[in-house]
PyMOL CGO cylinders between C-alpha atoms (Angstrom):
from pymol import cmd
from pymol.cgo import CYLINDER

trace = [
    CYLINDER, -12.74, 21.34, 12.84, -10.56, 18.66, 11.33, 0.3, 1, 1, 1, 1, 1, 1,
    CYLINDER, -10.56, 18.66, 11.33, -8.55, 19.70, 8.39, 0.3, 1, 1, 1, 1, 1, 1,
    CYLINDER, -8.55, 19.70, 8.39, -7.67, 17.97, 4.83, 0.3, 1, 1, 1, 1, 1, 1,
    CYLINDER, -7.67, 17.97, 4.83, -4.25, 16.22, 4.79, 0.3, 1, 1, 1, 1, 1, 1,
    CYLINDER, -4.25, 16.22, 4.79, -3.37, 16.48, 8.23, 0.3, 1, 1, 1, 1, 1, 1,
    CYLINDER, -3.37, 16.48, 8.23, -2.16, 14.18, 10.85, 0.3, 1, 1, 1, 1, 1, 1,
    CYLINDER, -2.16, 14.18, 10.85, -4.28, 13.75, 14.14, 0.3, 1, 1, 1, 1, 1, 1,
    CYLINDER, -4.28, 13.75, 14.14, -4.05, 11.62, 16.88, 0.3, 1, 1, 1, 1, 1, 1,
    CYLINDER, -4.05, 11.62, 16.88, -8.12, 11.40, 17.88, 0.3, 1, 1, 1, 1, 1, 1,
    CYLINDER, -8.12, 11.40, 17.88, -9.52, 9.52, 21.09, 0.3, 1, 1, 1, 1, 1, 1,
    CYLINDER, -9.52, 9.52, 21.09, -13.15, 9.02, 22.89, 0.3, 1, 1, 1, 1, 1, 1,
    CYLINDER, -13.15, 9.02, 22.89, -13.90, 7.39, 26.15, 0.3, 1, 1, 1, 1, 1, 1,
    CYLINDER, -13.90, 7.39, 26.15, -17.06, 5.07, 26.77, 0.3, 1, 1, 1, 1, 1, 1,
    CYLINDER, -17.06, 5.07, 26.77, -19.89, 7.72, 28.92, 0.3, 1, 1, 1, 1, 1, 1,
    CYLINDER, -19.89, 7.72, 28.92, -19.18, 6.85, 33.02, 0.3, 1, 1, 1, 1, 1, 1,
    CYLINDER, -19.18, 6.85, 33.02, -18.32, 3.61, 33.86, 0.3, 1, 1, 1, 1, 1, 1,
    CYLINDER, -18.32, 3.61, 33.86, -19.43, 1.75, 30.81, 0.3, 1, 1, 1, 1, 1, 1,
    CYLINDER, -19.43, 1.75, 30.81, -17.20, -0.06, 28.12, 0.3, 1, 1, 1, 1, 1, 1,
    CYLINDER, -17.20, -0.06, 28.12, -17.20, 0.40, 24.50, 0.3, 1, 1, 1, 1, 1, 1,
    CYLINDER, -17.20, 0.40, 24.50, -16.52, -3.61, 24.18, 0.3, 1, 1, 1, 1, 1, 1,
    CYLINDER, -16.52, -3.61, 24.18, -17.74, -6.12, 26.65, 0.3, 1, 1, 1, 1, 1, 1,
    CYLINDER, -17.74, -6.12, 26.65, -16.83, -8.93, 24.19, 0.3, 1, 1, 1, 1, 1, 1,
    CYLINDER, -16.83, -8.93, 24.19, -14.50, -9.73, 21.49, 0.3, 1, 1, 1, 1, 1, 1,
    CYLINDER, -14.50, -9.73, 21.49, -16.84, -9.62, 18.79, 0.3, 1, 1, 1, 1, 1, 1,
    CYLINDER, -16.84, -9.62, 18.79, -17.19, -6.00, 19.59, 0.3, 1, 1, 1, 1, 1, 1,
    CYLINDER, -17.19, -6.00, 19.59, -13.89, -5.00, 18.81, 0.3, 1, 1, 1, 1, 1, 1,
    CYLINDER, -13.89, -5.00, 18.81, -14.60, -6.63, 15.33, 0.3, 1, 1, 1, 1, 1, 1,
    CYLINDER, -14.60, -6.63, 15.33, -17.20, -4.88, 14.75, 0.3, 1, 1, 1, 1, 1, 1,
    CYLINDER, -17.20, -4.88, 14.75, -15.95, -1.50, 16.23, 0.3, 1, 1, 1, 1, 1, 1,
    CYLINDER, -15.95, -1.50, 16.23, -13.46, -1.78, 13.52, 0.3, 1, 1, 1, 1, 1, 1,
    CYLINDER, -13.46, -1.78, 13.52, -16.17, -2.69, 10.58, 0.3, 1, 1, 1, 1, 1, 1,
    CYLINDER, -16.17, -2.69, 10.58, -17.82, 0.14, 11.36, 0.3, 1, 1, 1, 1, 1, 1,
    CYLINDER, -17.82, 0.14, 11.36, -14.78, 2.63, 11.12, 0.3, 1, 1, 1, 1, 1, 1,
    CYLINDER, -14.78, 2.63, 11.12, -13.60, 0.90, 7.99, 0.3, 1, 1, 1, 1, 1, 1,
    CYLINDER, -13.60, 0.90, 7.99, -17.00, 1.89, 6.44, 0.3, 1, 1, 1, 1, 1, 1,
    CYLINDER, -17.00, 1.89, 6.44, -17.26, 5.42, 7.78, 0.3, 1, 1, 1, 1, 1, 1,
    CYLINDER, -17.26, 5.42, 7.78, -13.81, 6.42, 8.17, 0.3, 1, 1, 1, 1, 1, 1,
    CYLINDER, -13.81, 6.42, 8.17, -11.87, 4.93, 5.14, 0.3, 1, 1, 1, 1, 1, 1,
    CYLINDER, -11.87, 4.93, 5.14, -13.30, 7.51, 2.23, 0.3, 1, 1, 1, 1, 1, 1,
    CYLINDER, -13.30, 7.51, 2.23, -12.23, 9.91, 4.22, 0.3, 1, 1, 1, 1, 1, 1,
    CYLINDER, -12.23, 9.91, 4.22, -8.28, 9.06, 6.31, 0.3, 1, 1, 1, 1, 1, 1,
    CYLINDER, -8.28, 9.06, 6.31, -5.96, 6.84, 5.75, 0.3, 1, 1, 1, 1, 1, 1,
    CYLINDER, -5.96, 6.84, 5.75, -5.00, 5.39, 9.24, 0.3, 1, 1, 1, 1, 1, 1,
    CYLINDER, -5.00, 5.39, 9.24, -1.71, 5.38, 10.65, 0.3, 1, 1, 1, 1, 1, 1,
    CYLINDER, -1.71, 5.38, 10.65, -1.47, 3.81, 14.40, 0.3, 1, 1, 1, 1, 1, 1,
    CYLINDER, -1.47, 3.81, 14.40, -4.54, 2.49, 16.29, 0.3, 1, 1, 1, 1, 1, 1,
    CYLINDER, -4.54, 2.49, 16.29, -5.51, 0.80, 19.45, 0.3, 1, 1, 1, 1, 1, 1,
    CYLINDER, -5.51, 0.80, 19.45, -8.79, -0.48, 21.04, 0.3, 1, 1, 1, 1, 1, 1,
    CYLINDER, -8.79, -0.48, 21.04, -9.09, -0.63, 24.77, 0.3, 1, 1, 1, 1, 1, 1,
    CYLINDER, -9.09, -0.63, 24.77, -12.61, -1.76, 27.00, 0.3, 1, 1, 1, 1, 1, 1,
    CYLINDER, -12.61, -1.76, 27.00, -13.45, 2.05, 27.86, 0.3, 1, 1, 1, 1, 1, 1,
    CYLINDER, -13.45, 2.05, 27.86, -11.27, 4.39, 25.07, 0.3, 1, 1, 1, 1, 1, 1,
    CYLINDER, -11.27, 4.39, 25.07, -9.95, 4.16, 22.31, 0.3, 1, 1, 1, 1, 1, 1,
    CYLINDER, -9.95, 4.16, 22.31, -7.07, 5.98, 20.06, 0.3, 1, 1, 1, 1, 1, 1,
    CYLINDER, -7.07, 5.98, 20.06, -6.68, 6.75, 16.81, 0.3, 1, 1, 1, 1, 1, 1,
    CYLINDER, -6.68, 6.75, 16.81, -3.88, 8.10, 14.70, 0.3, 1, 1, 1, 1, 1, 1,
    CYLINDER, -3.88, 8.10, 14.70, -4.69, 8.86, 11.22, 0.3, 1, 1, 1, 1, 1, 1,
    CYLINDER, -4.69, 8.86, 11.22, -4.13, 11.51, 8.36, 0.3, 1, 1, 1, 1, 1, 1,
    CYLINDER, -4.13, 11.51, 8.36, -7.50, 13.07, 6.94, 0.3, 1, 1, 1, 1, 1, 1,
    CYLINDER, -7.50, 13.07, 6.94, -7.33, 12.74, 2.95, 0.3, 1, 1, 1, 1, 1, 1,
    CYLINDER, -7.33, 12.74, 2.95, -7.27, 15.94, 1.01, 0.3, 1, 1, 1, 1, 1, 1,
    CYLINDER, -7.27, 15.94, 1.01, -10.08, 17.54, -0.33, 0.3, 1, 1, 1, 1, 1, 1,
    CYLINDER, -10.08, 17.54, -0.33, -8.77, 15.88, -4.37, 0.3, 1, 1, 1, 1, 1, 1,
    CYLINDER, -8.77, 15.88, -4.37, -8.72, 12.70, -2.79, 0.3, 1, 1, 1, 1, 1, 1,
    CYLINDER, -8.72, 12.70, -2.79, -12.09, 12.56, -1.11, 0.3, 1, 1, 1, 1, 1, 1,
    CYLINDER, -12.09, 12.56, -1.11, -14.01, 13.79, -4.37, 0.3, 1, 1, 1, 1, 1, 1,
    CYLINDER, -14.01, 13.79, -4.37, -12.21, 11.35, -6.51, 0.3, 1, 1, 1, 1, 1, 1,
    CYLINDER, -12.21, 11.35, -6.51, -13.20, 8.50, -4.57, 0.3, 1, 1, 1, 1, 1, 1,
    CYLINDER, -13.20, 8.50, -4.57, -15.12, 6.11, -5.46, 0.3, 1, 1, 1, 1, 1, 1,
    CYLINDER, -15.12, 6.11, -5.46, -17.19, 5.89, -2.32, 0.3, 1, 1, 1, 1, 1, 1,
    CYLINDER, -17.19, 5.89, -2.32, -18.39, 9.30, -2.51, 0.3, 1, 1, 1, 1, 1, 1,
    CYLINDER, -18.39, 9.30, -2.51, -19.54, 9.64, -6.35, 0.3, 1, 1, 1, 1, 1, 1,
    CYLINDER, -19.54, 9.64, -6.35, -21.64, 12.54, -5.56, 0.3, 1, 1, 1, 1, 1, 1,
    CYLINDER, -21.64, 12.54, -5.56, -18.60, 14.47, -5.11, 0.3, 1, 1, 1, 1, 1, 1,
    CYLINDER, -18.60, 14.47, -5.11, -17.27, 14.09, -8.46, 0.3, 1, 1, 1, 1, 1, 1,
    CYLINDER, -17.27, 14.09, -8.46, -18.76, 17.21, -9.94, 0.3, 1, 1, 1, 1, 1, 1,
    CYLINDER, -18.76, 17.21, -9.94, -17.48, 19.47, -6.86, 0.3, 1, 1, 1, 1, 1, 1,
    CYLINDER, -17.48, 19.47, -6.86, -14.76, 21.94, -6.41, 0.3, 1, 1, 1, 1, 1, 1,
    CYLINDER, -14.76, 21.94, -6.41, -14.84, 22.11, -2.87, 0.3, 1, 1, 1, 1, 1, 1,
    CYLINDER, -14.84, 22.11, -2.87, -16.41, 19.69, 0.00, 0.3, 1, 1, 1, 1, 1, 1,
    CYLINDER, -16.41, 19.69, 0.00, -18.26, 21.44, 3.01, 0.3, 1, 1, 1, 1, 1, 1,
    CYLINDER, -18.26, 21.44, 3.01, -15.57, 21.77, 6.03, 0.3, 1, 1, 1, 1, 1, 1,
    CYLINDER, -15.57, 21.77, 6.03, -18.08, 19.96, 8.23, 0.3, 1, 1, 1, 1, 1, 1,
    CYLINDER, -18.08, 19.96, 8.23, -17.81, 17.11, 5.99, 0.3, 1, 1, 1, 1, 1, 1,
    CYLINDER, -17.81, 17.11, 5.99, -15.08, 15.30, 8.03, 0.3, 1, 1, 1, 1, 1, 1,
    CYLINDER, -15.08, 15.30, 8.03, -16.48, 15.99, 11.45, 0.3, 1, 1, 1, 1, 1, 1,
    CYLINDER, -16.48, 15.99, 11.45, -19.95, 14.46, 10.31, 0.3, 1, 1, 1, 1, 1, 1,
    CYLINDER, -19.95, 14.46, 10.31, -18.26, 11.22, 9.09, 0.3, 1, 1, 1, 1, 1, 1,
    CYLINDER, -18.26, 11.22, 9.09, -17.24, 10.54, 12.73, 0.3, 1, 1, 1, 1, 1, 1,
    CYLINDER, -17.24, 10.54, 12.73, -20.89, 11.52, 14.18, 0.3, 1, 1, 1, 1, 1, 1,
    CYLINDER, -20.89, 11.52, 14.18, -21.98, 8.51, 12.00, 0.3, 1, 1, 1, 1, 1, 1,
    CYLINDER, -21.98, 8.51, 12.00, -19.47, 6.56, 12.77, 0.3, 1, 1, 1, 1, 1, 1,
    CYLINDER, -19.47, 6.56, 12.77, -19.79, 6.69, 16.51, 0.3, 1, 1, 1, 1, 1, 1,
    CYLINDER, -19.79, 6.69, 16.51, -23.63, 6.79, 16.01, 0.3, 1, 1, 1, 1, 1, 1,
    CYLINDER, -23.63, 6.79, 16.01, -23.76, 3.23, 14.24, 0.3, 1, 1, 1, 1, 1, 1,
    CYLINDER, -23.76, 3.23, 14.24, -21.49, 1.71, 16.61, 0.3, 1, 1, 1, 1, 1, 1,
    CYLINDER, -21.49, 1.71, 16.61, -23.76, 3.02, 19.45, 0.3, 1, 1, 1, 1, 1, 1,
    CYLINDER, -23.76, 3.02, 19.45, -27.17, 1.99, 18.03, 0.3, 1, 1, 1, 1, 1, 1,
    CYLINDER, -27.17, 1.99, 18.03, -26.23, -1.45, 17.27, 0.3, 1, 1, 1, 1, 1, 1,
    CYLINDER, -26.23, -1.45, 17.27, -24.44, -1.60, 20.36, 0.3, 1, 1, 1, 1, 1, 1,
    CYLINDER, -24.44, -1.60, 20.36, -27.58, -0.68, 22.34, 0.3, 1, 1, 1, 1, 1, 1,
    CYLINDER, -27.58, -0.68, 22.34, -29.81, -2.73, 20.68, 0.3, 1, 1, 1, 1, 1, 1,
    CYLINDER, -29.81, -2.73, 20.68, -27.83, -5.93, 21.39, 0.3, 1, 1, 1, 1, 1, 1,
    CYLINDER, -27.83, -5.93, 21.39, -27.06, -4.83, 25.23, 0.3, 1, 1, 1, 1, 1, 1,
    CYLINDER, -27.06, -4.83, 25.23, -30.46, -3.60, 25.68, 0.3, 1, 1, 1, 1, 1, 1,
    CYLINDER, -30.46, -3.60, 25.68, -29.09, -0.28, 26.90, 0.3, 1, 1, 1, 1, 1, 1,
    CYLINDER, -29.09, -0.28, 26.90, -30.24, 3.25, 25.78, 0.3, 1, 1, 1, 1, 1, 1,
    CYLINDER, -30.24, 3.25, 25.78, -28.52, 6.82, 25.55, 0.3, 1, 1, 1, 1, 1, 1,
    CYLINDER, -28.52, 6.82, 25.55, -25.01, 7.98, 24.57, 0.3, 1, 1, 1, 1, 1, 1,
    CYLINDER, -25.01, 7.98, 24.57, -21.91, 5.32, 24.32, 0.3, 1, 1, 1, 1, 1, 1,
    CYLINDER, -21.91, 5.32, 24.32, -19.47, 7.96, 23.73, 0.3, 1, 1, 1, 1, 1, 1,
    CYLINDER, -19.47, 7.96, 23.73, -18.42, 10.82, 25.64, 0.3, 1, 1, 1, 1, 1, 1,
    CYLINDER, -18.42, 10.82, 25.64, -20.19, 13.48, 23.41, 0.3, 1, 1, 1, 1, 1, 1,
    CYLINDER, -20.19, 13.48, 23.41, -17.17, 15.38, 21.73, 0.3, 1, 1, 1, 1, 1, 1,
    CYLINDER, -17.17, 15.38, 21.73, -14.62, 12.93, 20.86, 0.3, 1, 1, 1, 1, 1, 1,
    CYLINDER, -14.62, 12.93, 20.86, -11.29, 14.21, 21.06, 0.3, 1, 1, 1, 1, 1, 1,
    CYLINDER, -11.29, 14.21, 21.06, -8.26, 15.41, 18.55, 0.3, 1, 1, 1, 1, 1, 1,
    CYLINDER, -8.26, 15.41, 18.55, -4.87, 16.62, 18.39, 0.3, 1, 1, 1, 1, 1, 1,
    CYLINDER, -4.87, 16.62, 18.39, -3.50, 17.70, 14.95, 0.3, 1, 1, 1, 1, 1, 1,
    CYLINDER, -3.50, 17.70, 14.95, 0.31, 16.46, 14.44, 0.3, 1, 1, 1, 1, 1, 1,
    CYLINDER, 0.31, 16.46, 14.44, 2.60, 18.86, 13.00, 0.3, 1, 1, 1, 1, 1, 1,
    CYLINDER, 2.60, 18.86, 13.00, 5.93, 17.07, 13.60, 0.3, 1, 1, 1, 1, 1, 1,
    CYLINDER, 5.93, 17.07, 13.60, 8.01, 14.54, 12.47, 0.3, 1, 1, 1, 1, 1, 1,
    CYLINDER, 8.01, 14.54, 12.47, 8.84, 13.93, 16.22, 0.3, 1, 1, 1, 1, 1, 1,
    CYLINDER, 8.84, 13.93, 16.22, 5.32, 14.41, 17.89, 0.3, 1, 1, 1, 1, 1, 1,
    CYLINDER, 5.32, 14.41, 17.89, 4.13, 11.93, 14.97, 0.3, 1, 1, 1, 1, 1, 1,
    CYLINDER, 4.13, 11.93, 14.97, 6.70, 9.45, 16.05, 0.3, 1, 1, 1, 1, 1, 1,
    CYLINDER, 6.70, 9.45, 16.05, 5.68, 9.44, 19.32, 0.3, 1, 1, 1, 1, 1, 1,
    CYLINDER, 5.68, 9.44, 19.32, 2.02, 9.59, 19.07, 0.3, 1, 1, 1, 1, 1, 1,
    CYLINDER, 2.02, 9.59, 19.07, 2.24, 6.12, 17.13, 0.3, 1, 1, 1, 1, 1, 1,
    CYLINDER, 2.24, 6.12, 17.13, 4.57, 5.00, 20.67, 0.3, 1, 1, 1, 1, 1, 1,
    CYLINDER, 4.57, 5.00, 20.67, 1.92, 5.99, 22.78, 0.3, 1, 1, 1, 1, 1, 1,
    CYLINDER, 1.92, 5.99, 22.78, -1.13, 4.64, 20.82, 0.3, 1, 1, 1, 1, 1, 1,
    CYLINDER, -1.13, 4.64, 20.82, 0.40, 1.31, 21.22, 0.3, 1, 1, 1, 1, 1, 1,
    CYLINDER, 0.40, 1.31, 21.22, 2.10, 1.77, 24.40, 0.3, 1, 1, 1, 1, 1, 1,
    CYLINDER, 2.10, 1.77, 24.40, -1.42, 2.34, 25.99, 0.3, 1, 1, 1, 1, 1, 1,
    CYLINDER, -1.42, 2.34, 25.99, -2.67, -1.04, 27.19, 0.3, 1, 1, 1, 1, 1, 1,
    CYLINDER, -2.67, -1.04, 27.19, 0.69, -1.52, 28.83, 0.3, 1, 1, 1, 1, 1, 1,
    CYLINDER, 0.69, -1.52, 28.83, -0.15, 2.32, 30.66, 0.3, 1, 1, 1, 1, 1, 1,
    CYLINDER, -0.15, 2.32, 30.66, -3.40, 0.99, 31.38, 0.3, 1, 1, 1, 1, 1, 1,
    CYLINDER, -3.40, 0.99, 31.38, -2.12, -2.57, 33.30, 0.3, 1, 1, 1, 1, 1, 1,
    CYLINDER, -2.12, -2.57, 33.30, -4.09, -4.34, 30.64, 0.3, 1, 1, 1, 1, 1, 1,
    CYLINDER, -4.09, -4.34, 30.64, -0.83, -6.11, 29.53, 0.3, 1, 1, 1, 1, 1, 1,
    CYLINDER, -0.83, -6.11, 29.53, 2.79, -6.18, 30.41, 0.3, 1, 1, 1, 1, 1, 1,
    CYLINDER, 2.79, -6.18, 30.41, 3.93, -6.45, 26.92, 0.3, 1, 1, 1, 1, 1, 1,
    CYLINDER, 3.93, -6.45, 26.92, 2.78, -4.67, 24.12, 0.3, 1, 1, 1, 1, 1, 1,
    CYLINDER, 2.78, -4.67, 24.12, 3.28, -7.50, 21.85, 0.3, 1, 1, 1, 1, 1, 1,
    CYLINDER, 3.28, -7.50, 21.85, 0.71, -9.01, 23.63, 0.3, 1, 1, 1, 1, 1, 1,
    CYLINDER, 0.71, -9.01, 23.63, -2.31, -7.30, 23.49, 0.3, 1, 1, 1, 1, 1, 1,
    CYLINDER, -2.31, -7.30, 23.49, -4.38, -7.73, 20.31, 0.3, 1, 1, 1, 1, 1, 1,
    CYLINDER, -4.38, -7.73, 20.31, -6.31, -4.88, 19.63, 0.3, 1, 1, 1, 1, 1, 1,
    CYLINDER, -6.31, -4.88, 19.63, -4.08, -2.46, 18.04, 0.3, 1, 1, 1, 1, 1, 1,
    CYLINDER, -4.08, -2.46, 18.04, -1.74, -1.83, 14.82, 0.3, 1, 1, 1, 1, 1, 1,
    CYLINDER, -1.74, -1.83, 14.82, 1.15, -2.53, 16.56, 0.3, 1, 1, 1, 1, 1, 1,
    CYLINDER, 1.15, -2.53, 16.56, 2.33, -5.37, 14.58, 0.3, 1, 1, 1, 1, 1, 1,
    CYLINDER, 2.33, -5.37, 14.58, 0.15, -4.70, 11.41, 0.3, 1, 1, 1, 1, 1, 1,
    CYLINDER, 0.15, -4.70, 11.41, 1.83, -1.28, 10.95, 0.3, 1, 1, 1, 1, 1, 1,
    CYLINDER, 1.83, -1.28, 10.95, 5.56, -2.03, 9.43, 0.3, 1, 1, 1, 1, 1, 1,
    CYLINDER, 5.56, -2.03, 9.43, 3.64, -3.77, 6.81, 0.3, 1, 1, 1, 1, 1, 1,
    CYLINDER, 3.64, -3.77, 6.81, 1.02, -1.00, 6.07, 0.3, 1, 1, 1, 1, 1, 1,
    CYLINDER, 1.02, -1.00, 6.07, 3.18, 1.78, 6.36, 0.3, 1, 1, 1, 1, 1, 1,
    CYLINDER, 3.18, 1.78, 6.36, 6.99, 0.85, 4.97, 0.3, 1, 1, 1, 1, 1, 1,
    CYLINDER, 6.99, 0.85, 4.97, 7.43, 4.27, 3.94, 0.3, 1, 1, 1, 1, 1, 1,
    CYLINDER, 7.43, 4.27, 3.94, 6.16, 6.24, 7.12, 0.3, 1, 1, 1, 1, 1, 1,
    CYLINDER, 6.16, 6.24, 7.12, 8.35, 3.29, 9.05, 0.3, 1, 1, 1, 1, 1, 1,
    CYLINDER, 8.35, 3.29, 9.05, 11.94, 4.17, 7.02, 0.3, 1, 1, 1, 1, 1, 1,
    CYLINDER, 11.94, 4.17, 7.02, 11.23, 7.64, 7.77, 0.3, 1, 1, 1, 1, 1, 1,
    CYLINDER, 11.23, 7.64, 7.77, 10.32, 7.49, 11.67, 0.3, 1, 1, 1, 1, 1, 1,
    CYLINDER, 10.32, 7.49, 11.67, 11.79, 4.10, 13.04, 0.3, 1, 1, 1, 1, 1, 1,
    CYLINDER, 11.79, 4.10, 13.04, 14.76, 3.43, 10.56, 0.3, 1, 1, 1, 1, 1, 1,
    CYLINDER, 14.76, 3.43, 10.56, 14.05, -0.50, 10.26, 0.3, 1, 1, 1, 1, 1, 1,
    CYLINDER, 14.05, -0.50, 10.26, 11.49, -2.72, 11.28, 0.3, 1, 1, 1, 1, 1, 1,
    CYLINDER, 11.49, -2.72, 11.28, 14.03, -3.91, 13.88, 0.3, 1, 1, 1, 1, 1, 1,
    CYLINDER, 14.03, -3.91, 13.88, 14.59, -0.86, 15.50, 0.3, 1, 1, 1, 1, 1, 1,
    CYLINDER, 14.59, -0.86, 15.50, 10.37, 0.24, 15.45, 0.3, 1, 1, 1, 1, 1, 1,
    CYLINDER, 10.37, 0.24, 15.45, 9.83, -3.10, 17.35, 0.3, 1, 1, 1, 1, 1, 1,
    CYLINDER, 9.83, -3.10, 17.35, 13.12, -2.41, 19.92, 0.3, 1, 1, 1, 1, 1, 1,
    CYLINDER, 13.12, -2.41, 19.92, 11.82, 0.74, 20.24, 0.3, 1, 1, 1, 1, 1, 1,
    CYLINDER, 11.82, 0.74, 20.24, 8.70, 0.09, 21.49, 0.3, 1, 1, 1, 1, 1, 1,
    CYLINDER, 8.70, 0.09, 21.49, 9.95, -2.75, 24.25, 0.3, 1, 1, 1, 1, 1, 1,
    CYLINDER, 9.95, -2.75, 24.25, 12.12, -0.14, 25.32, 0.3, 1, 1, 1, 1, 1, 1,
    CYLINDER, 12.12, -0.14, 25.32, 9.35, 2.18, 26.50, 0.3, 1, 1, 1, 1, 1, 1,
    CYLINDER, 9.35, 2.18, 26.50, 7.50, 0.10, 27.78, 0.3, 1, 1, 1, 1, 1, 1,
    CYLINDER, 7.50, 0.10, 27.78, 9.26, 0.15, 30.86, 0.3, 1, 1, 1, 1, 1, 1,
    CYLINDER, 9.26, 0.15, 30.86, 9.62, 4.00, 31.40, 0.3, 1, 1, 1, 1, 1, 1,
    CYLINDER, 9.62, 4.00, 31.40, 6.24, 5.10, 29.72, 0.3, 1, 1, 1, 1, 1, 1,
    CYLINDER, 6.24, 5.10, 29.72, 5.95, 7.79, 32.10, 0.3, 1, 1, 1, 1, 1, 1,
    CYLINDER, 5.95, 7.79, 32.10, 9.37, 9.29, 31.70, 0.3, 1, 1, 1, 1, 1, 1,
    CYLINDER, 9.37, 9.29, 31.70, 8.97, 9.03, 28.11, 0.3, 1, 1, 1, 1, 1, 1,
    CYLINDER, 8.97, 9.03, 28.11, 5.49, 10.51, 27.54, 0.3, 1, 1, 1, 1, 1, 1,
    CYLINDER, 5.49, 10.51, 27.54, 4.77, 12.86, 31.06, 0.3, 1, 1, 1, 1, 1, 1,
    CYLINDER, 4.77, 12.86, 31.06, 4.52, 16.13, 29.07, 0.3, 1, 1, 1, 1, 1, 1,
    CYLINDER, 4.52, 16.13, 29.07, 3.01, 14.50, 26.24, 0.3, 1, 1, 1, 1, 1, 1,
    CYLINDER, 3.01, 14.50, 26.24, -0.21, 13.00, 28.38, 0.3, 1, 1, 1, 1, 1, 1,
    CYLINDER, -0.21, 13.00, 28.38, -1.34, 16.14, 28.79, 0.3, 1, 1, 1, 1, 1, 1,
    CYLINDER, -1.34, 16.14, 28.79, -1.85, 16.63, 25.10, 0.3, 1, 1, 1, 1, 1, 1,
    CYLINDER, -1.85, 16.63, 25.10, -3.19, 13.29, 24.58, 0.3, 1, 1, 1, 1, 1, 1,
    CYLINDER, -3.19, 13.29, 24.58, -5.36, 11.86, 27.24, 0.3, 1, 1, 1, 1, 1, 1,
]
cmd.load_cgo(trace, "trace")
């Protein structure tokens, strides 16, 4: 169960050897789909978009904030939203992605591995380092050797989004972005305990 205003670092894998993008229109419309589904409901911290997983960092709105919300109007005359809510918002998620998905590939069944992942942050530290690792992951993975250079992920979006969250974690914009080249070279030194918790 995923609780209101929390952090949590969630991630899925494609089902056996398939990929959850096999072009780069997919990634664009990976991310439509999320927007729609997933916005009402988190505000989203750190991301990244690989060919077979994907990760997520976000913070689940409170239960005020979701029935004030314009997307959910229905709400408005509620005290309290069902705690299955959030979890259901994902189902649909994933489940649009995969029916378009399979309709365009001509492929049937599950995309997804069938319970997607999730990790709730309670730290200043282990949220710091989640939003390393989400964008540290390509370069894990050999997709890239720099993490400035692969395109799918909030790497350079988030300073922008998230000044606040950035003061508070990094410091400066200078020292998130030094930060991150750093690691890249000693991922596994950096993140061994942590991998257990997150992949």
């Amino acid at each position: 169960m995923l609780h209101f205003a929390a952090y949590y670092h969630i991630y899925n894998h494609a089902n056996g050897d398939d990929n959850l993008f096999r072009e780069e229109k997919n990634y664009d419309f990976f991310l439509k789909k999320y927007h729609q589904h997933i916005d009402p409901i988190a505000d989203t911290v750190a991301w990244c978009l690989m060919k077979n997983h994907f990760h997520l960092l976000l913070r689940i709105k409170s239960e005020e904030e979701i029935i004030s919300s314009s997307s959910f109007p229905k709400f408005q005359t509620l005290e309290k939203i069902d705690s299955n809510f959030i979890s259901k918002q994902f189902s649909n998620f994933f489940s649009s992605y995969t029916q378009a998905f399979n309709k365009v590939y001509k492929r049937r069944g599950s995309l997804f591995i069938k319970n997607f992942k999730r990790k709730e942050i309670k730290s200043e530290a282990y949220l710091r380092s989640c939003i390393l690792y989400v964008h540290l992951n390509p370069v894990k993975h050999g997709f890239v050797r720099d993490v400035d250079d692969w395109q799918h992920s909030s790497f350079r979006q988030f300073p922008e989004l998230y000044p606040k969250l950035l003061d508070w974690l990094f410091g400066t914009e200078e020292d998130y972005f030094k930060i991150h080249r750093e690691r890249r070279s000693n991922f596994n030194d950096d993140y061994g305990d942590l991998e257990d918790d997150l992949t």
